[in-house]
One Martini backbone bead per residue (centre of mass of N, CA, C, O) as a GRO file, in nm:
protein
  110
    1UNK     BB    1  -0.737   1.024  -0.308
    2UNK     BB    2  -0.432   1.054  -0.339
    3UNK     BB    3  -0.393   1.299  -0.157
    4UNK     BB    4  -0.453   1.120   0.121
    5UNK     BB    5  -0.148   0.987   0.088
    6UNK     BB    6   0.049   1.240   0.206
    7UNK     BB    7   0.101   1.143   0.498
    8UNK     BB    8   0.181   0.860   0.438
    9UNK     BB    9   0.452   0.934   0.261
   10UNK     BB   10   0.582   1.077   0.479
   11UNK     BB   11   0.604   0.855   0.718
   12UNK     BB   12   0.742   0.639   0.497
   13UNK     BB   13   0.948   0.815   0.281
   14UNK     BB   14   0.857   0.901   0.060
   15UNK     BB   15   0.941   0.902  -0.325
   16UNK     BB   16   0.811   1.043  -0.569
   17UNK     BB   17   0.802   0.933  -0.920
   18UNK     BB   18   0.470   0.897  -0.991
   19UNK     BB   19   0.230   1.097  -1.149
   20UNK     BB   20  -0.121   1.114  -1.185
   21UNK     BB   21  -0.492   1.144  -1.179
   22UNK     BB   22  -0.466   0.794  -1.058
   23UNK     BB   23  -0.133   0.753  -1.033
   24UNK     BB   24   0.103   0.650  -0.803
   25UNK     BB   25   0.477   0.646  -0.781
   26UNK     BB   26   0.701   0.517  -0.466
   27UNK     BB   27   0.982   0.542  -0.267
   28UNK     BB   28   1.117   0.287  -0.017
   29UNK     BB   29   1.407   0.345   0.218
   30UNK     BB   30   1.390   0.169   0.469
   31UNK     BB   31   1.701  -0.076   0.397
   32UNK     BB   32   1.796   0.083   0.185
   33UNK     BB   33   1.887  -0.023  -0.135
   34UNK     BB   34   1.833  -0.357  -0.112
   35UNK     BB   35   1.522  -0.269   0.036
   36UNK     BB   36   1.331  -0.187  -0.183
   37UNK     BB   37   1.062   0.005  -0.219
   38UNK     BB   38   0.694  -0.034  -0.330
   39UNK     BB   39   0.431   0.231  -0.448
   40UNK     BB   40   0.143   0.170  -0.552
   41UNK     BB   41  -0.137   0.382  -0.671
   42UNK     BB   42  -0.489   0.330  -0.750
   43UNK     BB   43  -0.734   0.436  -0.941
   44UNK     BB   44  -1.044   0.276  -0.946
   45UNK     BB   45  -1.355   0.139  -1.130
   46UNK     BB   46  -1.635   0.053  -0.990
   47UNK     BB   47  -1.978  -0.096  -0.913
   48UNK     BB   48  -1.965   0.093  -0.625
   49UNK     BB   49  -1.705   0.250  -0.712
   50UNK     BB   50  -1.430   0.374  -0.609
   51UNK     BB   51  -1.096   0.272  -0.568
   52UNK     BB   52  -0.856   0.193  -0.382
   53UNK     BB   53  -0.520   0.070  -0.501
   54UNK     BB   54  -0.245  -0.084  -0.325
   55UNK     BB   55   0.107  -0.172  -0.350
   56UNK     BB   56   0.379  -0.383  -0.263
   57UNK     BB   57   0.684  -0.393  -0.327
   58UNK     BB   58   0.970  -0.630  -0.317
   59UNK     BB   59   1.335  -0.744  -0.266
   60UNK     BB   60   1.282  -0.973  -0.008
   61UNK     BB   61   1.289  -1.228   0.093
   62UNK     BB   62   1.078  -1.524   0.109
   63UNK     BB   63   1.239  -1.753   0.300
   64UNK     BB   64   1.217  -1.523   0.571
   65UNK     BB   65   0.936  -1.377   0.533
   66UNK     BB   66   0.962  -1.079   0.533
   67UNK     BB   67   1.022  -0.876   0.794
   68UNK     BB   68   1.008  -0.588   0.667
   69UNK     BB   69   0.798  -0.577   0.466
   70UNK     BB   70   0.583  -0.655   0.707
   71UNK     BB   71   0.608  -0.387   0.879
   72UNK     BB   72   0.570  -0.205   0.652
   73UNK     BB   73   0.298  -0.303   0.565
   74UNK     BB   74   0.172  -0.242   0.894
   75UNK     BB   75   0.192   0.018   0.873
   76UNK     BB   76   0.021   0.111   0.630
   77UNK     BB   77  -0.217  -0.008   0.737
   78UNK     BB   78  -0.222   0.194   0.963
   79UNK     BB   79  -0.288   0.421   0.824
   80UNK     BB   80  -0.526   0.388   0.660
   81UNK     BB   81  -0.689   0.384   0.922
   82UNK     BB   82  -0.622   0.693   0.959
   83UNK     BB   83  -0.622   0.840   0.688
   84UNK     BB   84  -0.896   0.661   0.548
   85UNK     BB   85  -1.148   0.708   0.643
   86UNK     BB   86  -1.456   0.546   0.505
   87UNK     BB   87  -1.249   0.310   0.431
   88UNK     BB   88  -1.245  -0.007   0.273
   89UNK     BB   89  -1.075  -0.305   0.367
   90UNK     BB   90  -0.837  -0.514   0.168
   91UNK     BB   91  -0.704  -0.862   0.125
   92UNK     BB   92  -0.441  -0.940  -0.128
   93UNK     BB   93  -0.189  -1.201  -0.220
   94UNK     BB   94   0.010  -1.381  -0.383
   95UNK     BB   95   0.067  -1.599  -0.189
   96UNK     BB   96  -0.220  -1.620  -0.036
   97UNK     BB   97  -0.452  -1.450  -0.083
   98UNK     BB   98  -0.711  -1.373   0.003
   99UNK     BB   99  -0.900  -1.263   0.279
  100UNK     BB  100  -1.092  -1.240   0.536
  101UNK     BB  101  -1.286  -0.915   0.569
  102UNK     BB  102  -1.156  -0.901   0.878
  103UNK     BB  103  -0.874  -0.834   0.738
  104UNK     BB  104  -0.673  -0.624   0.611
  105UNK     BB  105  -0.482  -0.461   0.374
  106UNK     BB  106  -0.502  -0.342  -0.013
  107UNK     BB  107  -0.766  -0.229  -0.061
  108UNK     BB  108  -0.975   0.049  -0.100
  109UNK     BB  109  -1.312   0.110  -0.072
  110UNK     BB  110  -1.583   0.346  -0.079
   0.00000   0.00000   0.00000
């Protein structure tokens, strides 16, 4: 499952920091240093099968919406819907919680 994410680490430059084979942590610097994201990912053993789950944190400030890290999270589900076929999408937010299944992604359960 992590090896598929490597074309999306590729285009959204990303620098991977650590890797075992379970787990993935990643650096993007897309808005230089004080923009600096990450992303993790971890494969899940669930009772339906194994589940990719993505996480992206960001130091962007939340009062003005981060909208970069909200692109950046946009371009990631759109890679995952390229590169992930065959994985359902689900998306729960810190801020928001679950969305209805019809909506984004966070979690990519096989």
């Amino acid at each position: 499952m992590l090896r598929a994410l490597e074309p999306m680490l590729r285009d959204l430059n990303a620098e991977i920091d650590h890797r075992t084979p379970a787990h993935l942590g990643a650096l993007l610097k897309q808005g230089g240093e004080s923009q600096r994201m990450q992303l993790f990912a971890d494969v899940q053993s669930k009772p339906s099968g194994k589940a990719l789950e993505l996480v992206l944190i960001s130091r962007e400030s939340m009062g003005l919406k981060a909208p970069q890290t909200l692109r950046v999270f946009e371009r990631l589900v759109e890679l995952c819907q390229q590169h992930l076929q065959g994985m359902t999408l689900t998306f729960r937010s810190d801020r928001d919680g679950p969305l209805p299944p019809s909506s984004g992604a966070d979690a990519m359960d096989r």
